[in-house]
PLY file of the C-alpha trace (Angstrom):
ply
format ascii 1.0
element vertex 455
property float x
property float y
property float z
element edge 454
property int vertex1
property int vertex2
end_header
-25.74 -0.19 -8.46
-29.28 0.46 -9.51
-30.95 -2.25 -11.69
-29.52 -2.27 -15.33
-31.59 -0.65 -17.83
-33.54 -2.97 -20.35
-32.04 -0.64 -22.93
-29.11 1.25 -23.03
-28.69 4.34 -25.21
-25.49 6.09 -25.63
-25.71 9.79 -26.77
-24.77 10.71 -30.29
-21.23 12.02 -29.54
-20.51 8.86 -28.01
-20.42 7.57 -31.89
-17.34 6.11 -32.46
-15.30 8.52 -34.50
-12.38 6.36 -35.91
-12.99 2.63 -37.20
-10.96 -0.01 -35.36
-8.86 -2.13 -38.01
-8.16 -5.31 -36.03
-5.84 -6.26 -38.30
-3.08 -4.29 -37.00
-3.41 -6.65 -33.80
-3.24 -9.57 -34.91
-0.18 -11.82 -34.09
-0.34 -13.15 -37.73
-1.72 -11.46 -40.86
-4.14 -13.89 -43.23
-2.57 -14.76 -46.30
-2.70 -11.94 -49.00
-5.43 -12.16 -51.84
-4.25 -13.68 -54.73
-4.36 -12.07 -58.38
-5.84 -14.78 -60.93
-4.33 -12.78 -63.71
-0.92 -13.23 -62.36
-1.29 -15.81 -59.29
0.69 -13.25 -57.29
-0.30 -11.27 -54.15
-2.65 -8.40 -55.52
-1.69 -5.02 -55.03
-3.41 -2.12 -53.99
-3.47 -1.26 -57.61
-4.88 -4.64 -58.59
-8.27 -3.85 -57.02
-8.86 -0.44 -58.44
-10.73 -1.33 -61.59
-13.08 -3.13 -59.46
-13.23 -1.02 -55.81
-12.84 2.95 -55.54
-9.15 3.91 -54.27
-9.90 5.12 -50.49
-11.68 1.49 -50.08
-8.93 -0.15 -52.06
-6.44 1.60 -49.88
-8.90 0.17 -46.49
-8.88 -3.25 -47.55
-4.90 -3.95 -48.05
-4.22 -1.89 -45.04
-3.05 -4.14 -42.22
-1.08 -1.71 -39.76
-3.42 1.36 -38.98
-4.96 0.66 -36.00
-7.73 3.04 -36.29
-8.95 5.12 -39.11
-10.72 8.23 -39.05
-14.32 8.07 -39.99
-15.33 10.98 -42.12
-18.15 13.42 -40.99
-20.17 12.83 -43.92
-19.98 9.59 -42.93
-20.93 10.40 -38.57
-23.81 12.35 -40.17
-25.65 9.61 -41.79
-24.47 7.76 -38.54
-26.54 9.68 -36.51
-29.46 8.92 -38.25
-29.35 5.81 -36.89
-27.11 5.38 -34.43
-25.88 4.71 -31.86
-27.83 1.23 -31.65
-29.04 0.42 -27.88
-27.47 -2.08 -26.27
-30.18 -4.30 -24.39
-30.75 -6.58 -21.49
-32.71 -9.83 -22.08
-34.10 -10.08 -19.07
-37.64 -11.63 -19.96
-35.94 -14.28 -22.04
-33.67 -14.79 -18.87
-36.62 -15.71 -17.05
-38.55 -17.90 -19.34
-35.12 -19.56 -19.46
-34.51 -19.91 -15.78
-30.62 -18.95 -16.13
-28.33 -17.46 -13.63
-26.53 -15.96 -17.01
-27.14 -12.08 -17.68
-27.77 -12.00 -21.79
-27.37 -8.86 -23.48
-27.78 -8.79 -27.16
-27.09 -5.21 -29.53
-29.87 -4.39 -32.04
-28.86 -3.03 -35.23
-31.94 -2.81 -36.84
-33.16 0.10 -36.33
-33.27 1.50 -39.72
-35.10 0.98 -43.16
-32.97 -1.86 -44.01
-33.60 -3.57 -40.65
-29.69 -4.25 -39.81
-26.38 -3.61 -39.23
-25.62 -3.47 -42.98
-25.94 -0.20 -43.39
-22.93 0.59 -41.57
-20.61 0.05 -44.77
-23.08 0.59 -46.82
-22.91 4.65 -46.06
-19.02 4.61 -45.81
-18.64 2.41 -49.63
-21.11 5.13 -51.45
-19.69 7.80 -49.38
-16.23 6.95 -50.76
-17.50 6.57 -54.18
-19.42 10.01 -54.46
-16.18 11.41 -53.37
-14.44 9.82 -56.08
-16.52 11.62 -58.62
-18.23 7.84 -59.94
-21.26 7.11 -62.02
-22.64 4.28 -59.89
-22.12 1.37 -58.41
-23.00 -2.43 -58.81
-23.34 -4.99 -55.90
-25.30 -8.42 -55.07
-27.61 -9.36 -52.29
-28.68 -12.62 -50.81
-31.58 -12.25 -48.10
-31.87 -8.77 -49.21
-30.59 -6.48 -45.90
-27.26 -5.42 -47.47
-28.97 -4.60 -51.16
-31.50 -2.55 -48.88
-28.74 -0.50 -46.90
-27.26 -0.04 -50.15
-30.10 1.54 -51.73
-30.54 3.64 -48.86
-26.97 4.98 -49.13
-26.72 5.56 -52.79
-29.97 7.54 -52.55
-28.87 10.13 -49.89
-25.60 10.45 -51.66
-27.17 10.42 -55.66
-25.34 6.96 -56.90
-26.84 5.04 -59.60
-27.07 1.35 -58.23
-27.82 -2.28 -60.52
-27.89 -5.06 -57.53
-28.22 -8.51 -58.40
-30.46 -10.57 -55.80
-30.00 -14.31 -55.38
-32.87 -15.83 -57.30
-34.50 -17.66 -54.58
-34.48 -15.12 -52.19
-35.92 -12.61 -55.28
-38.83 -15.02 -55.40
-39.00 -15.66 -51.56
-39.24 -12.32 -50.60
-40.36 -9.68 -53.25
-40.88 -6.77 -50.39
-37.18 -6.55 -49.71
-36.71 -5.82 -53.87
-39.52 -3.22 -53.52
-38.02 -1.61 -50.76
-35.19 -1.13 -52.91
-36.99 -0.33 -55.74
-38.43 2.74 -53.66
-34.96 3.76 -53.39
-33.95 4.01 -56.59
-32.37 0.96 -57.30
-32.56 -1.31 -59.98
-32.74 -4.86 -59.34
-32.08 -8.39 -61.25
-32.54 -11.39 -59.82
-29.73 -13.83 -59.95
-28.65 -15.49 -62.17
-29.45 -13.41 -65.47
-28.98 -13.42 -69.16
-27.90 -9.42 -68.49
-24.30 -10.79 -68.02
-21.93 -13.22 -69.43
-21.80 -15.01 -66.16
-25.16 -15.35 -66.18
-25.80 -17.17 -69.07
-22.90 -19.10 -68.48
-24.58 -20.38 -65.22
-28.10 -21.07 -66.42
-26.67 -22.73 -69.46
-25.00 -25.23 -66.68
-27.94 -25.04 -64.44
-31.32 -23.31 -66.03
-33.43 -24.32 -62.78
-30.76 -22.96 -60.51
-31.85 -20.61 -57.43
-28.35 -18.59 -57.38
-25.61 -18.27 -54.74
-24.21 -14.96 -53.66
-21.39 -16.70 -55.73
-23.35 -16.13 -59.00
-24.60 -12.84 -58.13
-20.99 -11.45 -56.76
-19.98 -13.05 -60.36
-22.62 -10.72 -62.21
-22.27 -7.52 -60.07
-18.25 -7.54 -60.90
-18.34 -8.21 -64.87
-21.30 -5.52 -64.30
-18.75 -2.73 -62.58
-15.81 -3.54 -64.78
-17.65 -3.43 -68.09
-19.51 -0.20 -67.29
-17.61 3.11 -67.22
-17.46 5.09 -64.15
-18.54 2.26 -62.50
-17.41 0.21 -59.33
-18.33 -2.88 -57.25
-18.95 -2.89 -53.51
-19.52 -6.17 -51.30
-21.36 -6.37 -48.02
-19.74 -9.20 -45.91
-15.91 -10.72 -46.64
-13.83 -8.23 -46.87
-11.53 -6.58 -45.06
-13.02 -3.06 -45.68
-16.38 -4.49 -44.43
-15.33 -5.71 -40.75
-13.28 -2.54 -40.64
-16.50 -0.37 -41.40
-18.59 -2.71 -38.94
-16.28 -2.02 -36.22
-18.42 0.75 -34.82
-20.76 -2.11 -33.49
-18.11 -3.84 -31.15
-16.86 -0.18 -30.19
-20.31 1.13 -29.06
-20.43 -2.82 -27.46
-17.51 -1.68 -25.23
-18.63 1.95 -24.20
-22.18 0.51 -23.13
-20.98 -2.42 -21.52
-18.17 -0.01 -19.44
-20.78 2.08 -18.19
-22.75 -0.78 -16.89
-19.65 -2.60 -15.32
-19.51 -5.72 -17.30
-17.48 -7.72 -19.65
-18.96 -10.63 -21.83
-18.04 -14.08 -20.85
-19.07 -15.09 -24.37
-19.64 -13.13 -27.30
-22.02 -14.87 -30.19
-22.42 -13.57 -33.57
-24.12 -15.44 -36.82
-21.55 -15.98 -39.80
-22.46 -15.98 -43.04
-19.76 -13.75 -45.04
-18.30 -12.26 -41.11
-19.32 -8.65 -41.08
-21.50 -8.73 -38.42
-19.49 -10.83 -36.42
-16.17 -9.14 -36.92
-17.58 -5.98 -36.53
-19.24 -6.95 -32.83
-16.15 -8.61 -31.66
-13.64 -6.48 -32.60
-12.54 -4.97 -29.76
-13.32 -7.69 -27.80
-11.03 -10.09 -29.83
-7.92 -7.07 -29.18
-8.58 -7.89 -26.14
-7.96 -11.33 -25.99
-4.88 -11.00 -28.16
-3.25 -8.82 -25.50
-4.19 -11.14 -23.16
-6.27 -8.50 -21.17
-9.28 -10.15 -21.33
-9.95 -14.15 -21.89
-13.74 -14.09 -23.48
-15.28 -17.23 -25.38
-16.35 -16.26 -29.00
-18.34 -18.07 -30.96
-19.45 -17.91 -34.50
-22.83 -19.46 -35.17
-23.69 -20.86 -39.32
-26.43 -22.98 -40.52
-26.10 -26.73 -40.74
-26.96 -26.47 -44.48
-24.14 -23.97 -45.42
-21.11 -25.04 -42.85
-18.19 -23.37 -44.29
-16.39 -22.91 -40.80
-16.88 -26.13 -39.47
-16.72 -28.17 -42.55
-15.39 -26.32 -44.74
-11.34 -26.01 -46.24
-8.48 -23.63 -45.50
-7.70 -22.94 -48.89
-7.33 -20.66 -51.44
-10.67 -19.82 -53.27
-12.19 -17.51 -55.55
-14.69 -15.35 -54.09
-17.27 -15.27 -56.77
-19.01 -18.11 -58.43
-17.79 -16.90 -61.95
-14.17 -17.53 -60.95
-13.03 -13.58 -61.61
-12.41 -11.99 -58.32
-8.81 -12.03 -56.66
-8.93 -15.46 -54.53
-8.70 -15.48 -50.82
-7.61 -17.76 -48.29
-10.44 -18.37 -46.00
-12.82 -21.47 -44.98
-14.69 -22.24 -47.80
-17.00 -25.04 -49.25
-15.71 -23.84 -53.07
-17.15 -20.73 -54.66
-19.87 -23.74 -56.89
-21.16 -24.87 -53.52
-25.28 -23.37 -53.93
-27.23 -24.09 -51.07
-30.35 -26.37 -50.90
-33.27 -24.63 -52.01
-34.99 -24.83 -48.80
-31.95 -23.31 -47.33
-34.71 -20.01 -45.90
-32.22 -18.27 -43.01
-29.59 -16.86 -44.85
-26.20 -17.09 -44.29
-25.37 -18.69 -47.55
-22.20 -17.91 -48.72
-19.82 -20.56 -49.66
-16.77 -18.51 -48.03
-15.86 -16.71 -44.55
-14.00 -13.11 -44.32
-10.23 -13.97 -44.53
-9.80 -12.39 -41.20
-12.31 -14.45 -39.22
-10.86 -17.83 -41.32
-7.50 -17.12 -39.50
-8.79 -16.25 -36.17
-10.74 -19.67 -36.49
-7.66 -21.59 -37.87
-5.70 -19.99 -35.16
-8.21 -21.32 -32.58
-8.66 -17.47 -31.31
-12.56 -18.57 -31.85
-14.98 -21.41 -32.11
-17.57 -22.02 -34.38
-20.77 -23.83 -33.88
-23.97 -25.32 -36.54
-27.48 -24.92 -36.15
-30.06 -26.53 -38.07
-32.92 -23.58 -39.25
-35.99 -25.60 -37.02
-33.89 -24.39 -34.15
-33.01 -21.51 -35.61
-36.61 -20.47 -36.03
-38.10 -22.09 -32.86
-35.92 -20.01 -31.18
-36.72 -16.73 -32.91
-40.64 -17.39 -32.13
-39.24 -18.19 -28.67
-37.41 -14.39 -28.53
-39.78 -12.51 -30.68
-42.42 -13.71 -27.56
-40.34 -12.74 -24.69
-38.22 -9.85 -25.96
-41.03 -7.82 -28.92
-38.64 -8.03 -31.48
-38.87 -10.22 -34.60
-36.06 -11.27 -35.18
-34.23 -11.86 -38.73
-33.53 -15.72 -39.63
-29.82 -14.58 -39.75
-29.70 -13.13 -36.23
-31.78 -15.88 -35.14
-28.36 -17.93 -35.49
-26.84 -16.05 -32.46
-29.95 -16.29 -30.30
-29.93 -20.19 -30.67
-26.20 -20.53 -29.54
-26.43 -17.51 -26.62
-29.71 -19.46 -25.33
-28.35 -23.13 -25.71
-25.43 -21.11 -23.64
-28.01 -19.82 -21.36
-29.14 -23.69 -20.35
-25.96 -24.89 -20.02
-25.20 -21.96 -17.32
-28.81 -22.82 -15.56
-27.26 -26.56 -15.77
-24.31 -25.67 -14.31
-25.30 -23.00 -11.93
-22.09 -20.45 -13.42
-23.33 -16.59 -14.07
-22.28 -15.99 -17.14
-22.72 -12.75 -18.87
-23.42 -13.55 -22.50
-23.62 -10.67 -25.43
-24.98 -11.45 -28.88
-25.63 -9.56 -32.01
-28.65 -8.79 -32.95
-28.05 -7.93 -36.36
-31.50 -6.99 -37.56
-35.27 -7.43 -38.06
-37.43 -10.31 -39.71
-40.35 -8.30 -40.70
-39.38 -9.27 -44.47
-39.36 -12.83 -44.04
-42.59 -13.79 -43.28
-42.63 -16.92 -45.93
-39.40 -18.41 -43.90
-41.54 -18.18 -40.57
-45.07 -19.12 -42.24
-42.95 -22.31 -43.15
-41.72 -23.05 -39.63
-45.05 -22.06 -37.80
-47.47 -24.73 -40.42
-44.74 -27.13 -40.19
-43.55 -27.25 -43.50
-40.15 -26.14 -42.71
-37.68 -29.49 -43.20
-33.16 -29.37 -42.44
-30.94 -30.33 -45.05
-27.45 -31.13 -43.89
-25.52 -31.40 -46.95
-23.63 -34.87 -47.41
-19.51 -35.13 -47.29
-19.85 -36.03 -50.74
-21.91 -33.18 -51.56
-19.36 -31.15 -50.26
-16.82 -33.12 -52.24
-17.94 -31.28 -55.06
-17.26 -28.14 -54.29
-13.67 -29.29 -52.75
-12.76 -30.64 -56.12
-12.91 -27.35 -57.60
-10.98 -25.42 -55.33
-8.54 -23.84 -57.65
-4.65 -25.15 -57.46
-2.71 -22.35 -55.68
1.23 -23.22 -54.41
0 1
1 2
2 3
3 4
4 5
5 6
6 7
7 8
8 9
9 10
10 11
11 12
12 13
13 14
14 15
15 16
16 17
17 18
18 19
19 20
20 21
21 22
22 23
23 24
24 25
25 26
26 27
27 28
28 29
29 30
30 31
31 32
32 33
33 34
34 35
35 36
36 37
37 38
38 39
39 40
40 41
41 42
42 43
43 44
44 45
45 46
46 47
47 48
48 49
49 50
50 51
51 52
52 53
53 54
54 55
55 56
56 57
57 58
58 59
59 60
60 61
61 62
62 63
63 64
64 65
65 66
66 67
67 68
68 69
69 70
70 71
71 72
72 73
73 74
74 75
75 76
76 77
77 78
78 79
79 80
80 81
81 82
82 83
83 84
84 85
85 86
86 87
87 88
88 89
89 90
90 91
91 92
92 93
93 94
94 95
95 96
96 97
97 98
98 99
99 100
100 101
101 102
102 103
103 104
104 105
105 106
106 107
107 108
108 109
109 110
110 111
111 112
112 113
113 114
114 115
115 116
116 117
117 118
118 119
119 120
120 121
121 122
122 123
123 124
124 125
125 126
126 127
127 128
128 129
129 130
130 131
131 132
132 133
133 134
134 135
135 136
136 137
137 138
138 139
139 140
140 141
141 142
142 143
143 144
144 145
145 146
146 147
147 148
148 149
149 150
150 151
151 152
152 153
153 154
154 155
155 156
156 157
157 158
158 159
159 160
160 161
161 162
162 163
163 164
164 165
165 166
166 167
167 168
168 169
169 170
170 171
171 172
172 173
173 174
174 175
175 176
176 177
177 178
178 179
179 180
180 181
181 182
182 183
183 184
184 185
185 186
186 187
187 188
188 189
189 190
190 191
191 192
192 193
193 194
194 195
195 196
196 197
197 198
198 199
199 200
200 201
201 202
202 203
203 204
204 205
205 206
206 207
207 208
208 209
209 210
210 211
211 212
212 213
213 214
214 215
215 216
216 217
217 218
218 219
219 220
220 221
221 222
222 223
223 224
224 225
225 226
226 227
227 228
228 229
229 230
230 231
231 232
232 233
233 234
234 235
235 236
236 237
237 238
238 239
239 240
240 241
241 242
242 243
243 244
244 245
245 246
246 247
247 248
248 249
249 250
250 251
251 252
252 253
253 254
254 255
255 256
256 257
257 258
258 259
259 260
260 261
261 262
262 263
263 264
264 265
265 266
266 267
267 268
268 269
269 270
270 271
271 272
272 273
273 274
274 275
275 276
276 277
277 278
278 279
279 280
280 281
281 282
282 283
283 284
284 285
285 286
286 287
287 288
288 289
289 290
290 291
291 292
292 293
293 294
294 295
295 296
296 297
297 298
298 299
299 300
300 301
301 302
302 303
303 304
304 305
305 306
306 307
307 308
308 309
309 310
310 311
311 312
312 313
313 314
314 315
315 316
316 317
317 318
318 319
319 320
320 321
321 322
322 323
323 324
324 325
325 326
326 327
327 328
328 329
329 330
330 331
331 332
332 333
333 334
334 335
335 336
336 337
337 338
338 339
339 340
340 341
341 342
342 343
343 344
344 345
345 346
346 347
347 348
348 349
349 350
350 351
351 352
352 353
353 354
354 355
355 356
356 357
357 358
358 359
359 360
360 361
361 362
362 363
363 364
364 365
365 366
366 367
367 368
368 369
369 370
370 371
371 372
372 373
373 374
374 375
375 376
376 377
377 378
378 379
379 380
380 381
381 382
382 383
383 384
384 385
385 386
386 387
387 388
388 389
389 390
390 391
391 392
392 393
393 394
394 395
395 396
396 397
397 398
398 399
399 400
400 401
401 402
402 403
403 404
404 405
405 406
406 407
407 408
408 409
409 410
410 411
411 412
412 413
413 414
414 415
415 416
416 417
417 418
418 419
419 420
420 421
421 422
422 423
423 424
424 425
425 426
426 427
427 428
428 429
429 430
430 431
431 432
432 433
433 434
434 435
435 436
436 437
437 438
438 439
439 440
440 441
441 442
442 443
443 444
444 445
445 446
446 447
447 448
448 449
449 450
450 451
451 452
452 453
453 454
């Protein structure tokens, strides 16, 4: 075979045309989402005052194995995608490994990442339903971005609340939504009940996607014609993100490989549920056997030190609760916290997988997050977000052990998106002002003792 290509394109009607729900897979469902109301399972029904029905419908459905993806939807797809599928090989070098690394880039669009993905499909499904608008939070800023973009080409209203730290860290990403029509609060406000009810607990807090998930709802729910949409978490999310994982598998059949080990970052899980999702059917049928490994900053651990248990999803306490990892929906980051990643929870379907030991999971603190971004951004062009920066840290330290070992290992990672717009994180790293925080047991105490009591 002729030498790989250092990118691989596929052509546009290789675009996957059905989503792949894992779900329908899996050997054991996660537990159902719990109503608060009624501290019952939640219905279908249940969710429409806060999502539109179609993505109601997506997120309870746990037996279609793949959904058809609308055309409306494949058009604003091709935009974009596909995404190329790439071969690391100058990073291979500078690394001196016998492992091939290949890494997808998703951000090749305005919002520099792979949120954009659901973001089409959620506005999509609510221009079809005839709404108003829609209402949504943001941490780092990507998914509000892709939002804005979507709700602009389909002529939605959209109110996102940013996380208040990354509002003031990186005012480019809210004028980049700004240009698309969006309006945009930073988080926590005095716009919304939860809002005040936060800064009257905390007036010198810097937000959680907790807080801002907890404005966005009351937001939606109070405002006719409305609805909420979420960008990590959910079920409907991994489901829309699946087209990463299935363009994954076409690119990697035509170049005769299989990952060894697949590496995502995990903050919420839609990047990394959408990139191993075929991968992960796979290894549930037992046809293939590959490592995967979720990657989270040391400062917000909610797979590898978090609890099983029943939480709420928002900050506010008025979402259905999920059972997933979680460090309890109070648990804010440090303030220096500057690579995203900071939600207190994990989707419900990557919390089983983990609990089931299907995957691993893996801290970094955000010095070696960010020494190896500089390290990639040299070798590879690409500036890397902090977020995706999480993945190339674990697929190198992978790299080195394969060098150490001598094995060939072919490693794939997701590169979920760009880092253009967060030039204060890497200003901090590069003058040396960047410090870790690893958050104490008893700091995490606190947000264990308020895990709500669920039988």
């Amino acid at each position: 075979m002729s030498k790989i290509p250092h990118r691989l394109y596929l052509s546009e009607d290789q675009i996957p045309k059905q989503w792949y729900n894992l779900r329908a897979d899996m050997p054991e469902q996660p537990d159902p989402m719990i109503n608060p109301a009624t501290m019952k399972p939640a219905t279908v029904e249940d969710l429409y005052p806060v999502f539109c029905k179609e993505l109601a419908r997506q997120e309870m459905d746990s037996t279609t194995r793949y959904i058809d993806i609308p055309e409306g939807i494949r058009e604003m797809y091709k935009i974009y995608r596909p995404s190329p599928l790439c071969r690391a090989y100058n990073l291979e070098k500078a690394l001196q490994t016998p492992a091939k690394i290949y890494y997808k880039f998703e951000g090749n669009n305005t919002s520099g990442s792979h949120k954009l993905n659901s973001a089409i499909a959620q506005a999509y499904y609510a221009k079809e339903q005839g709404l108003k608008g829609l209402t949504t939070e943001t941490g780092a800023g990507q998914w509000g971005t892709a939002l804005s973009e979507a709700c602009s080409y389909f002529g939605l209203p959209l109110t996102v609340y940013m996380v208040k730290v990354s509002y003031q860290q990186k005012p480019f990403r809210k004028s980049v939504m700004q240009t698309f029509g969006a309006e945009v609060i930073a988080s926590p406000s005095d716009t919304t009940e939860a809002g005040r009810r936060i800064l009257a607990e905390n007036p010198e807090t810097g937000g959680s996607l907790g807080c801002a998930i907890s404005e966005a709802v009351e937001k939606a729910v109070s405002t006719e014609g409305y609805r909420y949409v979420l960008g990590s978490v959910l079920n409907q999310v991994l489901l829309h993100q699946s087209v990463i994982g299935l363009e994954c598998e076409t690119a990697m059949e035509m170049l005769g490989e299989y990952p060894d080990i697949i590496i995502g970052c995990a903050g919420g899980g839609s990047n990394l549920g959408g990139l191993i999702a075929p991968f992960m059917r796979d290894k549930l049928s037992g046809r293939h056997n590959p490592r995967i490994i979720a990657v989270e900053p040391a400062s917000c651990p909610s797979l590898t030190r978090g609890r099983y248990a029943y939480d709420f999803c928002d900050t506010g306490r008025i979402t259905p609760m999920a059972r997933m990892y979680t460090l309890g929906c109070g648990f804010i980051p440090s303030s220096n916290h500057a690579g995203g990643l900071r939600y207190h929870g994990m989707s419900p379907i990557l919390s089983k997988l983990y609990h089931d030991k299907q995957m691993e999971a893996v801290t970094v603190e955000q010095t070696r997050v960010f020494e190896a971004a500089v390290e990639f951004a040299k070798r590879e062009t690409i500036l890397p977000a902090p977020e995706s920066a999480h993945a190339i840290r674990a697929a190198m330290d992978e790299a080195i052990r394969c060098r150490e070992s001598g094995e060939s290992k072919t490693i794939l990672f997701g590169l979920t998106g760009t880092g253009y717009f967060d030039m204060t994180a890497y200003s901090s790293y590069i003058e040396g002002r960047m410090s870790d925080y690893i958050p104490t047991d008893a700091d995490l105490q606190r947000g264990f003792d308020g895990l709500p009591k669920v039988d």
